[in-house]
C-alpha positions in Angstrom: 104.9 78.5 117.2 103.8 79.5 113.6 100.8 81.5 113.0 99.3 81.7 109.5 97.9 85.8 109.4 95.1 86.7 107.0 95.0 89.7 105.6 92.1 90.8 104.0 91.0 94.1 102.1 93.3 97.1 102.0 95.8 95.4 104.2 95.9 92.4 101.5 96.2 94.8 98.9 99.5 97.0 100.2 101.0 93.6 101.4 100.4 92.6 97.7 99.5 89.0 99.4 96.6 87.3 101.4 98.1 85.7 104.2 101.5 85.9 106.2 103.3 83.2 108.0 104.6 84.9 111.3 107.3 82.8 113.5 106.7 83.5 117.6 106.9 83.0 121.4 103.7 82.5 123.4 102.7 85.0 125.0 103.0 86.8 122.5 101.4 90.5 122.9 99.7 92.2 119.9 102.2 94.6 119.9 104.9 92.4 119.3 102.6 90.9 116.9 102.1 94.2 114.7 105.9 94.7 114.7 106.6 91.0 113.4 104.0 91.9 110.5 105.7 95.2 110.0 109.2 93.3 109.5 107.5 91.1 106.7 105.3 93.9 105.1 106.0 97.5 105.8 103.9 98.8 103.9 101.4 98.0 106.1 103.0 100.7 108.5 99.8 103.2 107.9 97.3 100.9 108.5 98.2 98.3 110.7 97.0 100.9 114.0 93.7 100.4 112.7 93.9 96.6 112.3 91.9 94.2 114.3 93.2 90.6 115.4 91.1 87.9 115.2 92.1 84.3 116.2 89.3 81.7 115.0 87.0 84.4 114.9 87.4 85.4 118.6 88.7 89.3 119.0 91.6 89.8 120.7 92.8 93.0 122.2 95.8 93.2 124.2 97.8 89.6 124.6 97.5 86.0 122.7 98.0 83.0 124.8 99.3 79.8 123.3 96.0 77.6 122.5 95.8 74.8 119.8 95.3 77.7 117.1 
């Protein structure tokens, strides 16, 4: 499945773009999220910790099941 990832505010700023196209397996933890970003961006490396996931505006915390995102 392909996610489209927003970035917004200092995160869109270090990845010097507002959204990343991200290529995964469902489930897919948040973990393995974070390092898929990092592979794309890592300049994002600092922040990314303190990043929060969102999926249609519903916080996630741990583990992304495969829904009709």
């Amino acid at each position: 499945m392909t996610l489209q990832v927003k970035l917004f505010a200092a995160a869109a700023q270090l990845a010097d773009a507002d959204q990343l196209t991200v290529t995964c397996q469902f489930p897919l933890t948040l973990q393995q999220l974070r390092s898929q970003i990092l592979e794309q961006k890592p300049a994002l490396a600092a922040i990314i910790p303190f990043c929060r996931i969102a999926v249609r505006s519903e916080e996630h915390t741990s583990e992304l099941q495969s829904r009709a995102y």
